[in-house]
Structure formats: C-alpha cells, structure tokens
CHARMM internal coordinates of N, CA and C (Angstrom, degrees):
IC EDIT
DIST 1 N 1 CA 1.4396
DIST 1 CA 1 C 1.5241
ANGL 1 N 1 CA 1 C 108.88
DIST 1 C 2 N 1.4198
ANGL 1 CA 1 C 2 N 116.38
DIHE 1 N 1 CA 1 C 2 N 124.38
DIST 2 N 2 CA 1.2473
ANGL 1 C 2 N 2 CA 128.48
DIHE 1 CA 1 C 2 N 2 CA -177.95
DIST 2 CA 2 C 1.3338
ANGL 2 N 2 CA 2 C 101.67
DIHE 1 C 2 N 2 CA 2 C -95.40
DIST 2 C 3 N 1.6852
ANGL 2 CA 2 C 3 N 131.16
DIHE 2 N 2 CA 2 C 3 N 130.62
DIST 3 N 3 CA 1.3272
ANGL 2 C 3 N 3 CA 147.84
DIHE 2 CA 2 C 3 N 3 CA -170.51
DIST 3 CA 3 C 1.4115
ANGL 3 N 3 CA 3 C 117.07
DIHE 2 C 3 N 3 CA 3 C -125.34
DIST 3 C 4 N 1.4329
ANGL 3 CA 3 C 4 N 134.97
DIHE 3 N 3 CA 3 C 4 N 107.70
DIST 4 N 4 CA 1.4845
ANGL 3 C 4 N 4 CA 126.64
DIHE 3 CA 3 C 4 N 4 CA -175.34
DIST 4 CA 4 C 1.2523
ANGL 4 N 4 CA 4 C 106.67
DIHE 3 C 4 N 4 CA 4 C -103.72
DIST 4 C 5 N 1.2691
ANGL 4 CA 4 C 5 N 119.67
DIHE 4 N 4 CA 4 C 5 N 162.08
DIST 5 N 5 CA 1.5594
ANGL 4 C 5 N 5 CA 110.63
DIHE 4 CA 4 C 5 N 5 CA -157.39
DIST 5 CA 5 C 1.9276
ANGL 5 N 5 CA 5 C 75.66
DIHE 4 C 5 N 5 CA 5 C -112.65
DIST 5 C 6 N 1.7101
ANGL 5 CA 5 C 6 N 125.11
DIHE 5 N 5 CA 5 C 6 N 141.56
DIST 6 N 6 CA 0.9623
ANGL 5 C 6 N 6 CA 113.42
DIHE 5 CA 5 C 6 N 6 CA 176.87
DIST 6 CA 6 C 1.6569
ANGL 6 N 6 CA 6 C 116.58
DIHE 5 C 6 N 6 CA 6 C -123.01
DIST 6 C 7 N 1.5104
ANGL 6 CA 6 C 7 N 118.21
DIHE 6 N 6 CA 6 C 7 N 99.04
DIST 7 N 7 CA 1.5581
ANGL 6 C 7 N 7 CA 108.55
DIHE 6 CA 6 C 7 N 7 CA -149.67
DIST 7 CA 7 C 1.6801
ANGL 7 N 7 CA 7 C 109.44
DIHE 6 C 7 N 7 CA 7 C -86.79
DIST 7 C 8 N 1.2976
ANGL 7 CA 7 C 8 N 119.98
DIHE 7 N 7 CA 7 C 8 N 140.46
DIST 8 N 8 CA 1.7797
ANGL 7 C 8 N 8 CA 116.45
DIHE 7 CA 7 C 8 N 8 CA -176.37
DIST 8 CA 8 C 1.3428
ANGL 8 N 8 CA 8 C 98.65
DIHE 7 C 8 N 8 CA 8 C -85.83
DIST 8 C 9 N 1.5286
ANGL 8 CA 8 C 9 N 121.02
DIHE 8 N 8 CA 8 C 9 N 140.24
DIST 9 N 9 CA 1.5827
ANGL 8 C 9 N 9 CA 107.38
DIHE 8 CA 8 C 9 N 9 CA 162.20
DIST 9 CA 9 C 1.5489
ANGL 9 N 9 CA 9 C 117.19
DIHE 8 C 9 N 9 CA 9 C -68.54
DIST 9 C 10 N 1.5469
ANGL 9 CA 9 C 10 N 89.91
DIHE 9 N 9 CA 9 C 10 N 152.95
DIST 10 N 10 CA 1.6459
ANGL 9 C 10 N 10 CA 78.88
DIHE 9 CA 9 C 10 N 10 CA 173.27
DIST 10 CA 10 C 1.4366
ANGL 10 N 10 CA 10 C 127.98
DIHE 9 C 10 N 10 CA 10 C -107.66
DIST 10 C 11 N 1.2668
ANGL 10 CA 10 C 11 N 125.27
DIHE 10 N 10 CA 10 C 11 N -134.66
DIST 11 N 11 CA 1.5116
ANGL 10 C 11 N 11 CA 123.56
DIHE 10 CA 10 C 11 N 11 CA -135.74
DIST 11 CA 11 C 2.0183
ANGL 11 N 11 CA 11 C 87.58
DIHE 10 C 11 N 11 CA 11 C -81.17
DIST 11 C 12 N 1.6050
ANGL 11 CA 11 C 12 N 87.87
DIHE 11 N 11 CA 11 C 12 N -44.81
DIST 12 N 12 CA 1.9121
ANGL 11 C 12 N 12 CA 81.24
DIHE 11 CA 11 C 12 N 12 CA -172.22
DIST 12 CA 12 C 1.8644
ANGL 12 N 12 CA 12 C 104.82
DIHE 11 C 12 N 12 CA 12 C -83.17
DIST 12 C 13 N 0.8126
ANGL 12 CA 12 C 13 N 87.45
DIHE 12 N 12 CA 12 C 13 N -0.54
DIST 13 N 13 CA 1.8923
ANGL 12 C 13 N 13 CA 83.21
DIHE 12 CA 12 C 13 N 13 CA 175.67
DIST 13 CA 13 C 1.4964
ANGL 13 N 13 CA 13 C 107.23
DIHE 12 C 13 N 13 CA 13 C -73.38
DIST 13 C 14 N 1.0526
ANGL 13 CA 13 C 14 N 101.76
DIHE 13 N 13 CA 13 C 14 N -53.41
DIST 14 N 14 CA 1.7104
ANGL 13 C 14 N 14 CA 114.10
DIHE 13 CA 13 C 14 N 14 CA -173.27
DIST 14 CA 14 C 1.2871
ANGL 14 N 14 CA 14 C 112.96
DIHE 13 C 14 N 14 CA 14 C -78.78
DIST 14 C 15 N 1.5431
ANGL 14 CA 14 C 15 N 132.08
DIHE 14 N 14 CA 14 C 15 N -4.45
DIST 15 N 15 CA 1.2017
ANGL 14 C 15 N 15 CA 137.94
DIHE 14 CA 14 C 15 N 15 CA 171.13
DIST 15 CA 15 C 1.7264
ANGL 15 N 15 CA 15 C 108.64
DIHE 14 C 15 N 15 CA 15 C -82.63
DIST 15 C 16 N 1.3818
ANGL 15 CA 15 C 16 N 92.42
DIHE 15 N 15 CA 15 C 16 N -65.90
DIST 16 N 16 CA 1.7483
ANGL 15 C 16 N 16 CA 100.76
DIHE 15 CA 15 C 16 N 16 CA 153.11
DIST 16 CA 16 C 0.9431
ANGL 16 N 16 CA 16 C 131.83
DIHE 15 C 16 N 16 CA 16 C 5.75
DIST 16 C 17 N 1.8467
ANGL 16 CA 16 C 17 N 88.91
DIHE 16 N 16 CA 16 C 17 N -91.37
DIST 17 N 17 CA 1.8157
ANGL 16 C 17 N 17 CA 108.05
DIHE 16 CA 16 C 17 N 17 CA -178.22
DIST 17 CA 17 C 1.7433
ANGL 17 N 17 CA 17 C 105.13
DIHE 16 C 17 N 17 CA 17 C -58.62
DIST 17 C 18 N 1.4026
ANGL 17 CA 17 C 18 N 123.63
DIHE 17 N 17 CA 17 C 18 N -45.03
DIST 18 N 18 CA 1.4404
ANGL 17 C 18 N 18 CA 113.60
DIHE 17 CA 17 C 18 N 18 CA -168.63
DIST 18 CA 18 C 1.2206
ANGL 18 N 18 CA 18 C 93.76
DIHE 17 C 18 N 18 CA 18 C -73.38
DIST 18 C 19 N 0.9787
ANGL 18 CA 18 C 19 N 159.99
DIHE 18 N 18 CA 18 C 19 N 10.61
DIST 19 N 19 CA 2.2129
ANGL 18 C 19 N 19 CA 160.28
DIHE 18 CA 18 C 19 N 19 CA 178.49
DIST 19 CA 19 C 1.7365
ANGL 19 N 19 CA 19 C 90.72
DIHE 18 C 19 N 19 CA 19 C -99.52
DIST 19 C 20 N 0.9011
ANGL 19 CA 19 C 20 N 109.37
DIHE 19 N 19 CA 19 C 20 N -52.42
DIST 20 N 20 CA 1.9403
ANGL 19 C 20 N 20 CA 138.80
DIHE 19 CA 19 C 20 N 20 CA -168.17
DIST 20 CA 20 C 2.2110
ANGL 20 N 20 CA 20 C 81.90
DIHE 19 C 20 N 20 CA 20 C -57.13
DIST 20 C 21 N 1.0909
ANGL 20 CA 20 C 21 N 101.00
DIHE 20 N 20 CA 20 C 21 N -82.29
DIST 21 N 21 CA 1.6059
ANGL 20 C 21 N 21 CA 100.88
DIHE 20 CA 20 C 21 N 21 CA -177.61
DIST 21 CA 21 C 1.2253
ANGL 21 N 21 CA 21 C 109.98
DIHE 20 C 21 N 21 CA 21 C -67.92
DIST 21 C 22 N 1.0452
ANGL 21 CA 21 C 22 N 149.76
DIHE 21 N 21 CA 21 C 22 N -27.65
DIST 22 N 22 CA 1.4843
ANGL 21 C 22 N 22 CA 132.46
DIHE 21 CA 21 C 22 N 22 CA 169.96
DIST 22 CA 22 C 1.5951
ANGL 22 N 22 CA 22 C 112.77
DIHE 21 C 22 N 22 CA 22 C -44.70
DIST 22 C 23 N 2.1050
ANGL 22 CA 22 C 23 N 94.93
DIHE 22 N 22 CA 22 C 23 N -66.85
DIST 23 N 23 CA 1.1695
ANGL 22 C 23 N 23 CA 89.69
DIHE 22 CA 22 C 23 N 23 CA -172.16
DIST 23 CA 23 C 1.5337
ANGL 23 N 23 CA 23 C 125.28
DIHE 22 C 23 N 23 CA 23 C -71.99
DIST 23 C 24 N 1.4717
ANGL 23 CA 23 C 24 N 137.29
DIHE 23 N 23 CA 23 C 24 N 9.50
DIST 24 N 24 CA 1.0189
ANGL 23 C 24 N 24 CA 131.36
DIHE 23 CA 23 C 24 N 24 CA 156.32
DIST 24 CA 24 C 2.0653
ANGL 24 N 24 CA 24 C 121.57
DIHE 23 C 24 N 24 CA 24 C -73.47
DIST 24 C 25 N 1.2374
ANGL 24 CA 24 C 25 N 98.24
DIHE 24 N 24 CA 24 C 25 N -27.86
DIST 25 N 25 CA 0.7270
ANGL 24 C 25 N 25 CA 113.03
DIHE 24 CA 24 C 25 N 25 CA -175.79
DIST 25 CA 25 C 2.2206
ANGL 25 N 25 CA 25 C 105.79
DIHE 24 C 25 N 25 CA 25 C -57.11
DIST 25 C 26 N 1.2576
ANGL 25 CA 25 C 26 N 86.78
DIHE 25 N 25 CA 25 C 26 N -86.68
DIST 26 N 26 CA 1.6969
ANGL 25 C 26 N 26 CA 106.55
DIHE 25 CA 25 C 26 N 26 CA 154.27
DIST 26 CA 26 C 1.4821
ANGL 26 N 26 CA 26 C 117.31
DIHE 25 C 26 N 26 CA 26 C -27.38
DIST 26 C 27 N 1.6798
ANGL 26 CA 26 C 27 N 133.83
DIHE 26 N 26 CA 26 C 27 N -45.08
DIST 27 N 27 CA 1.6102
ANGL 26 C 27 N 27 CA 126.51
DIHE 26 CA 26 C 27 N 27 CA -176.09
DIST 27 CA 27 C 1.7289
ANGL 27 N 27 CA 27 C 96.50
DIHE 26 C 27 N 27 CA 27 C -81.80
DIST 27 C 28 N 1.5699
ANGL 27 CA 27 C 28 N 116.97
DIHE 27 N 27 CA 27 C 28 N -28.07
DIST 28 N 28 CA 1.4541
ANGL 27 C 28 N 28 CA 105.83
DIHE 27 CA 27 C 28 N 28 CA -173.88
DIST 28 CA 28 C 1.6463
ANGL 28 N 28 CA 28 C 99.61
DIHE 27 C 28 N 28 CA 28 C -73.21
DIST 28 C 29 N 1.3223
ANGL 28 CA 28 C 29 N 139.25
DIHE 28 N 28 CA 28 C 29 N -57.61
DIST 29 N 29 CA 1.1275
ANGL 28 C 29 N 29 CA 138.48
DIHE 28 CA 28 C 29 N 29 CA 151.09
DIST 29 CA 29 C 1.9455
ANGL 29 N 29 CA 29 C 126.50
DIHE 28 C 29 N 29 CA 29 C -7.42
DIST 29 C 30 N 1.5579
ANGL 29 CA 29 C 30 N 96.13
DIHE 29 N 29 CA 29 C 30 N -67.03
DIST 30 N 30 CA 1.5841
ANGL 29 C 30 N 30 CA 98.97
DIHE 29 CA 29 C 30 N 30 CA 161.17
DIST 30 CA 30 C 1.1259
ANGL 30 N 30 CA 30 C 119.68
DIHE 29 C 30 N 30 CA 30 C -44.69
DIST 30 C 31 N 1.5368
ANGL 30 CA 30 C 31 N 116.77
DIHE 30 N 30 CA 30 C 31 N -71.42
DIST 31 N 31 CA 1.2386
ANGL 30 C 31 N 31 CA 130.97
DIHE 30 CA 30 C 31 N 31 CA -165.01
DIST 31 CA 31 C 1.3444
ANGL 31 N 31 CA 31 C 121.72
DIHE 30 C 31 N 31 CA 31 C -71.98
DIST 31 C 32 N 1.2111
ANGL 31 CA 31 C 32 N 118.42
DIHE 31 N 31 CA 31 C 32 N 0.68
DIST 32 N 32 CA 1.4478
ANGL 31 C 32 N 32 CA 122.34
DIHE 31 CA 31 C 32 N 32 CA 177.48
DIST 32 CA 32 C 1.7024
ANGL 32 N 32 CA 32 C 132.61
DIHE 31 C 32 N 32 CA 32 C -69.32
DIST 32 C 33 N 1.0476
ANGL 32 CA 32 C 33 N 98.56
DIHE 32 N 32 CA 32 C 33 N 112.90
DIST 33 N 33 CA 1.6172
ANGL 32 C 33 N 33 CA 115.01
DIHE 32 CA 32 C 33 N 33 CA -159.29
DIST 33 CA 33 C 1.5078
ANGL 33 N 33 CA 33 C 91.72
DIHE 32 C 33 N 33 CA 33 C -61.18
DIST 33 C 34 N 1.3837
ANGL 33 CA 33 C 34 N 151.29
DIHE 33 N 33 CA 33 C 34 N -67.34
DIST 34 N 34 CA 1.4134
ANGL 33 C 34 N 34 CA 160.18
DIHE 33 CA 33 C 34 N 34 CA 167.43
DIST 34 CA 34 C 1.3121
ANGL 34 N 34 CA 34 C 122.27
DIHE 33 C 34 N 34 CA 34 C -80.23
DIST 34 C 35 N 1.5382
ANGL 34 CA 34 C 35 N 98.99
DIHE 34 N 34 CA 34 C 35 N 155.63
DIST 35 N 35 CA 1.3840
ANGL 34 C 35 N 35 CA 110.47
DIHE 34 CA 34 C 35 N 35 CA 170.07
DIST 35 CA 35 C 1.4171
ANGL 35 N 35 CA 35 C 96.09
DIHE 34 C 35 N 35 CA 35 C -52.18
DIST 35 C 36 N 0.8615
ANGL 35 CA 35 C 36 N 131.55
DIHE 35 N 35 CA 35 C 36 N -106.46
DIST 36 N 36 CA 1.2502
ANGL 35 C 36 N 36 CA 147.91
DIHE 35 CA 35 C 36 N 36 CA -172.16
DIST 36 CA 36 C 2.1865
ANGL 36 N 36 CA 36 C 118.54
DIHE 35 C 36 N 36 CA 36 C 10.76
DIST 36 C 37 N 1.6788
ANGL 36 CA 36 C 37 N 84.06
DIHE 36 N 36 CA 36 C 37 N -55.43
DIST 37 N 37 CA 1.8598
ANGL 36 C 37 N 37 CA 100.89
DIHE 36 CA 36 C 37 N 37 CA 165.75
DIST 37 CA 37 C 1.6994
ANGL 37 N 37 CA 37 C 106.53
DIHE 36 C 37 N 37 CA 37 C -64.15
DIST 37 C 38 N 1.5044
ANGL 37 CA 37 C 38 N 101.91
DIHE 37 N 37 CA 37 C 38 N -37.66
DIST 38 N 38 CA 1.7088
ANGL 37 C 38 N 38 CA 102.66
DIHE 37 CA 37 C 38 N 38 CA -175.79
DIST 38 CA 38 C 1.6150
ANGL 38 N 38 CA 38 C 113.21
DIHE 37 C 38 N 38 CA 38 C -63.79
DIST 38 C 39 N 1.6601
ANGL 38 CA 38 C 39 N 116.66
DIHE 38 N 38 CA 38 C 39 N -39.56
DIST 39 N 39 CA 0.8947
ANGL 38 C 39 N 39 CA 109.90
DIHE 38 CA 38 C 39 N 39 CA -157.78
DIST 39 CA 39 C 1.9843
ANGL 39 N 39 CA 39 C 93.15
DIHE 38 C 39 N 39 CA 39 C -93.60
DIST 39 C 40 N 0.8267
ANGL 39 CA 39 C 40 N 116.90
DIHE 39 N 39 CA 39 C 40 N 6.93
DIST 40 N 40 CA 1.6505
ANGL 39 C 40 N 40 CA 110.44
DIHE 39 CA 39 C 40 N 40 CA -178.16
DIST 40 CA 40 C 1.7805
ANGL 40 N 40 CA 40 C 98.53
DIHE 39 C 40 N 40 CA 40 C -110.97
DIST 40 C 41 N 1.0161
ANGL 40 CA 40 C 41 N 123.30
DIHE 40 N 40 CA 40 C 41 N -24.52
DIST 41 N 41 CA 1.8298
ANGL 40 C 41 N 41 CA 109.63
DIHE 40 CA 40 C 41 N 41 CA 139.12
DIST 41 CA 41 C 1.1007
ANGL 41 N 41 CA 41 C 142.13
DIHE 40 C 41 N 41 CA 41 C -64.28
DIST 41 C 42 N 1.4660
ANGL 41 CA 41 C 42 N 110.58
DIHE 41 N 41 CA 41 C 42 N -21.73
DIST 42 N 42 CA 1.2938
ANGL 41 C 42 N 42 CA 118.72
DIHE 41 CA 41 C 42 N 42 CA 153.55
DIST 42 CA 42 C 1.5606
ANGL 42 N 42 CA 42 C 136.16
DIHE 41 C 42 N 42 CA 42 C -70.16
DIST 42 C 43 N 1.4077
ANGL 42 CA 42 C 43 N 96.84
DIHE 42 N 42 CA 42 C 43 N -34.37
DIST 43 N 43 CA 1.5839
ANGL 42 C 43 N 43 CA 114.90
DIHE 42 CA 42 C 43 N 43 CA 161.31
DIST 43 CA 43 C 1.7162
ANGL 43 N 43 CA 43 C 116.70
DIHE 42 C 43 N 43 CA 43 C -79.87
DIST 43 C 44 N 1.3317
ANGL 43 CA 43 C 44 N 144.36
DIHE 43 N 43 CA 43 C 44 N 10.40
DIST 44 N 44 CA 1.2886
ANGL 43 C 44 N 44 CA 177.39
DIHE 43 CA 43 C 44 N 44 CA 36.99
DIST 44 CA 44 C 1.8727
ANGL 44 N 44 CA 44 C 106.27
DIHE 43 C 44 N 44 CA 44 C 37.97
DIST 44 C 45 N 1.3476
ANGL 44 CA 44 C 45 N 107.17
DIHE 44 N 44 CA 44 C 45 N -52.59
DIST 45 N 45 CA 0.8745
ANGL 44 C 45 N 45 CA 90.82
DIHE 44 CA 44 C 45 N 45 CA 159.46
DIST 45 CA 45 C 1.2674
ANGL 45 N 45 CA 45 C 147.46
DIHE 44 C 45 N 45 CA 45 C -137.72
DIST 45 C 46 N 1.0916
ANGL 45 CA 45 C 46 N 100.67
DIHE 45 N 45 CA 45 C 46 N 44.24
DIST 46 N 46 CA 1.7078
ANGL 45 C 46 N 46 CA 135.57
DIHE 45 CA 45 C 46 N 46 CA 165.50
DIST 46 CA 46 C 1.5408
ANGL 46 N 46 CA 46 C 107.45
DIHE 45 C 46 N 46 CA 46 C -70.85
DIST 46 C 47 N 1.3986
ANGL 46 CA 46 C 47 N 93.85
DIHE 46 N 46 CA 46 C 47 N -52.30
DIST 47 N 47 CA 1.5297
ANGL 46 C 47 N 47 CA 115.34
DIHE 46 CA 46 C 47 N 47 CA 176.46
DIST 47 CA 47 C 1.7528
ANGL 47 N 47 CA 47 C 114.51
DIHE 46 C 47 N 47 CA 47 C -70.83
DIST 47 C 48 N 1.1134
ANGL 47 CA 47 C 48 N 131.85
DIHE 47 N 47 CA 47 C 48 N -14.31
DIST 48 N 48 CA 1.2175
ANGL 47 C 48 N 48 CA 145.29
DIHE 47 CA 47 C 48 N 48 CA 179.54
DIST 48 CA 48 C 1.4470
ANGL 48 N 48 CA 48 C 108.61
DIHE 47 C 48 N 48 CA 48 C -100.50
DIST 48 C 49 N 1.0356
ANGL 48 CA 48 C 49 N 128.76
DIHE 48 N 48 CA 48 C 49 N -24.87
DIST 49 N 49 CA 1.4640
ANGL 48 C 49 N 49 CA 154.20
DIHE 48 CA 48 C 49 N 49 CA 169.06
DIST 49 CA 49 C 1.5407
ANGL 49 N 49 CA 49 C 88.08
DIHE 48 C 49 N 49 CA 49 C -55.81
DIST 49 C 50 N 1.5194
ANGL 49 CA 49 C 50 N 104.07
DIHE 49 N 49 CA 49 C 50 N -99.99
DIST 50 N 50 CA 1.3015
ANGL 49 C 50 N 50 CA 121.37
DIHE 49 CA 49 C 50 N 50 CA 172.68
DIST 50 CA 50 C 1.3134
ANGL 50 N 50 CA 50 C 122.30
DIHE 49 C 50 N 50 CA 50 C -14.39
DIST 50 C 51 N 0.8158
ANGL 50 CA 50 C 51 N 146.41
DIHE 50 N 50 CA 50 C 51 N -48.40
DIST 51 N 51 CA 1.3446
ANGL 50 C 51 N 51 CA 168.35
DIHE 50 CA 50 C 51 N 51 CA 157.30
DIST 51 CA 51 C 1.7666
ANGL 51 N 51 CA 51 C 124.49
DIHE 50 C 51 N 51 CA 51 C -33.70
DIST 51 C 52 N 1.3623
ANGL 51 CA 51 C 52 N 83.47
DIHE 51 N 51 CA 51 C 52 N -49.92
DIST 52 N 52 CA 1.1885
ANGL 51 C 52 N 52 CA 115.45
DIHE 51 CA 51 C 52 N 52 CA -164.38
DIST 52 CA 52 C 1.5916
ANGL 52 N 52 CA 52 C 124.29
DIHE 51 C 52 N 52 CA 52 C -118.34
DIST 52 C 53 N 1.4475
ANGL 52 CA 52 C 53 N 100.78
DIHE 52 N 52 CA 52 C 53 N 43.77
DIST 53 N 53 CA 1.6787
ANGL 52 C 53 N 53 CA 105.82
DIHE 52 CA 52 C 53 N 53 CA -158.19
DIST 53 CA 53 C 1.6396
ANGL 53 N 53 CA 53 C 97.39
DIHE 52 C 53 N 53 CA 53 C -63.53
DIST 53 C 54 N 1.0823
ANGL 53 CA 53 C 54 N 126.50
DIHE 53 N 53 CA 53 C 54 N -27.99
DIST 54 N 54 CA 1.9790
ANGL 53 C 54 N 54 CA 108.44
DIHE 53 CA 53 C 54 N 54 CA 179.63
DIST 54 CA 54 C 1.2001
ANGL 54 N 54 CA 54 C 95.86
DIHE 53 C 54 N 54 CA 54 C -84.06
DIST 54 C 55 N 1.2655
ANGL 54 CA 54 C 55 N 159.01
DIHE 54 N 54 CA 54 C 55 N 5.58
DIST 55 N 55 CA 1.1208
ANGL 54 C 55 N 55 CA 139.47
DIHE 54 CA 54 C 55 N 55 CA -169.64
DIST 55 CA 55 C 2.1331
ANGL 55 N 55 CA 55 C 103.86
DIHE 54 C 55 N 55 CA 55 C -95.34
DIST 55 C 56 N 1.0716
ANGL 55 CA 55 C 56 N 101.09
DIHE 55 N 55 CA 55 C 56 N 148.82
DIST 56 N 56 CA 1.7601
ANGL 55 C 56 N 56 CA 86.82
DIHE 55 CA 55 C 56 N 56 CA 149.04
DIST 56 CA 56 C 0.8622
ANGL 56 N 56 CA 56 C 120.84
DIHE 55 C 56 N 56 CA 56 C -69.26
DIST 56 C 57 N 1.2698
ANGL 56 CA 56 C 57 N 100.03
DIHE 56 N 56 CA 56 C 57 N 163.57
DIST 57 N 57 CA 1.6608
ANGL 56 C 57 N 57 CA 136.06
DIHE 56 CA 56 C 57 N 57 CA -147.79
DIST 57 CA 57 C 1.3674
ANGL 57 N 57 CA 57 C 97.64
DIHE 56 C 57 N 57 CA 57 C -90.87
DIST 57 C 58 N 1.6030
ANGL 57 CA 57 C 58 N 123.95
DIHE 57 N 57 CA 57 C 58 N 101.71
DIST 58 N 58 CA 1.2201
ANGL 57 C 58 N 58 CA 133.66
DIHE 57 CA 57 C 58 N 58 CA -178.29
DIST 58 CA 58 C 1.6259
ANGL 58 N 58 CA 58 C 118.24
DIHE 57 C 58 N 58 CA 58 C -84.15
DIST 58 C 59 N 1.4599
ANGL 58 CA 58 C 59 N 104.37
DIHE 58 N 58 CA 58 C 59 N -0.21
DIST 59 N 59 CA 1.3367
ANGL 58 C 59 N 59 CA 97.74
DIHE 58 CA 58 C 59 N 59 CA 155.39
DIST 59 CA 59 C 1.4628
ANGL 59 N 59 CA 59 C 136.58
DIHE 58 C 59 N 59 CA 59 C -132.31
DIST 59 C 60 N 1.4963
ANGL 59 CA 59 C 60 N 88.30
DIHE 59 N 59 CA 59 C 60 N 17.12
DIST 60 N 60 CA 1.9177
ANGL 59 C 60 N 60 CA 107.98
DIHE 59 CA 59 C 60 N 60 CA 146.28
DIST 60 CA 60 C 1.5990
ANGL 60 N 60 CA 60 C 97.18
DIHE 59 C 60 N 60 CA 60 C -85.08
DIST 60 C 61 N 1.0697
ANGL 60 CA 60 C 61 N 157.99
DIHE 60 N 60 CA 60 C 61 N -24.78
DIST 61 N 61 CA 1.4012
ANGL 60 C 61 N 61 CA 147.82
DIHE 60 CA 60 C 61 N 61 CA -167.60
DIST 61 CA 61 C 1.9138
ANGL 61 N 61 CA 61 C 84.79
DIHE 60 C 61 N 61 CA 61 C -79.76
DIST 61 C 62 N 1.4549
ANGL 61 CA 61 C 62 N 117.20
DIHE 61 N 61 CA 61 C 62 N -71.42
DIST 62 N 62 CA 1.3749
ANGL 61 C 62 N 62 CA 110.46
DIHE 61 CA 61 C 62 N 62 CA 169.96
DIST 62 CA 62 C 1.6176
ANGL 62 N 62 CA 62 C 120.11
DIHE 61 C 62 N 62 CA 62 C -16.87
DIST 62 C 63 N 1.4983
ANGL 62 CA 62 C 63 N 100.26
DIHE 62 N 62 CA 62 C 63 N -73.22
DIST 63 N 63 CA 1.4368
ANGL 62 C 63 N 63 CA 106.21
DIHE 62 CA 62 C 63 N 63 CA 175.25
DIST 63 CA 63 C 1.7965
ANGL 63 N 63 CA 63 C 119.11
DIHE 62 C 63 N 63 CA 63 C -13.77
DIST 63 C 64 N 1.4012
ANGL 63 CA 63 C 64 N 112.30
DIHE 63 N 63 CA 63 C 64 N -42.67
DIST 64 N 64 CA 1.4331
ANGL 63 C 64 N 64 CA 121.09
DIHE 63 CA 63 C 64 N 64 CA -141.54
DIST 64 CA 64 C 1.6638
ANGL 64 N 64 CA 64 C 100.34
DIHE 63 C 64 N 64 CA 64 C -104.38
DIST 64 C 65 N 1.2602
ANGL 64 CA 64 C 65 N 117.54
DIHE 64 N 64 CA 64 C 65 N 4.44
DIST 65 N 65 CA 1.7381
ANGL 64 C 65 N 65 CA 116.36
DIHE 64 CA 64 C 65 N 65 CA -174.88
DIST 65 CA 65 C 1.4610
ANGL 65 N 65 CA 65 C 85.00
DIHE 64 C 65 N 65 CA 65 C -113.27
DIST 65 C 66 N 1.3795
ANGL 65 CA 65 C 66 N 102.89
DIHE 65 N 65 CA 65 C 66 N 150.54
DIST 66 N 66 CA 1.4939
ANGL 65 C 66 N 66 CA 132.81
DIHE 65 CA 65 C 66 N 66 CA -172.44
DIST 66 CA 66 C 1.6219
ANGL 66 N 66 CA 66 C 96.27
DIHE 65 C 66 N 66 CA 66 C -100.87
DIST 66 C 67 N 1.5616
ANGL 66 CA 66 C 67 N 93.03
DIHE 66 N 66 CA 66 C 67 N 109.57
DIST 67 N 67 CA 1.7779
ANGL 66 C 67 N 67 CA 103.84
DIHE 66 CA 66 C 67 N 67 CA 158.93
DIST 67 CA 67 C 1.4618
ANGL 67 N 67 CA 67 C 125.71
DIHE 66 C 67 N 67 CA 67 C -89.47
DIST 67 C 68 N 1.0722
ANGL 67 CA 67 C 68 N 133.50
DIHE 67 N 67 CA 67 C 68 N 52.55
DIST 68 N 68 CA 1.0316
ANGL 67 C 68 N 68 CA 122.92
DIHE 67 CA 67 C 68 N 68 CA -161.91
DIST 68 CA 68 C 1.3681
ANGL 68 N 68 CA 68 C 117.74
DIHE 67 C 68 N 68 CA 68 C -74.33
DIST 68 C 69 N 1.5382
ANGL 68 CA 68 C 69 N 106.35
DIHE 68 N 68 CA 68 C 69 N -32.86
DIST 69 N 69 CA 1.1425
ANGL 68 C 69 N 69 CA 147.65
DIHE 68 CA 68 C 69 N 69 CA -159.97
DIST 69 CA 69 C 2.1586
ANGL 69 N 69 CA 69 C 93.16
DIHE 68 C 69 N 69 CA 69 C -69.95
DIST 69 C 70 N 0.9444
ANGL 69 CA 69 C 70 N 142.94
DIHE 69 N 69 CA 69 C 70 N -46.72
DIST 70 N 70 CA 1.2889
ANGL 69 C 70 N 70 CA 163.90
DIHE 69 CA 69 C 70 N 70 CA -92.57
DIST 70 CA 70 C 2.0658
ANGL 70 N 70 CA 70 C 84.54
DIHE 69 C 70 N 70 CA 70 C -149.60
DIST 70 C 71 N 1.4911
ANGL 70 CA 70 C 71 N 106.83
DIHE 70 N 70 CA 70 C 71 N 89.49
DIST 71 N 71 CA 1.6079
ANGL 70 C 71 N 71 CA 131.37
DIHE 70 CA 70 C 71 N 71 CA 166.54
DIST 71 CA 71 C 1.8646
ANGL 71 N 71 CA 71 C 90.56
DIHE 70 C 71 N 71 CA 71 C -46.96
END
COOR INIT
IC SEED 1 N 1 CA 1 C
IC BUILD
C-alpha cells in the first residue's frame, strides 16, 4: 500500500497567495498602457470580487489609483 502524505496550506500561506493575486491584479491595472488593458483589470477584478465576497472590495481599492497616465 502506497500512502501520500497530503499537506493543507495554512492560515499565512493562503493569506499570501490572496496578497500574491491582488497585487497582480492592481500592477496590471497600474501599468496598463490602454483603456482597453485598464478595463480587462478591472474585469479581473470584478471576478476577484466575486469570488471573494468577505474580502474587500478589490475594485474600490482600483477605484483609488490615478490613471492619468492610461489614453
């Protein structure tokens, strides 16, 4: 009998990774040369929203960075 040991991450692992996807979420947003890149981080995190109904609202955090930069 073959036995795999199967380990859960824990409490700061999984905090991490969701910090880990936020902020990708948010630098593609910054960094977005077009509307177009802007508005598909925004739809990123609509979907992260969704996902994530106890979490804050990752696209009121969006809301709050200045695009000026963004044709």
């Amino acid at each position: 009998m073959n036995l795999t040991l199967i380990k859960t991450p824990t409490d700061t692992d999984l905090a991490w990774a969701e910090h880990q996807i936020r902020q990708e979420i948010i630098d593609r947003f910054v960094d977005a040369r077009t509307q177009t890149e802007a508005t598909a981080a925004r739809w990123g995190a609509i979907a992260y929203d969704r996902a994530n109904p106890l979490a804050s609202s990752l696209l009121a955090e969006l809301d709050t960075y200045d695009l000026l930069s963004v044709a």
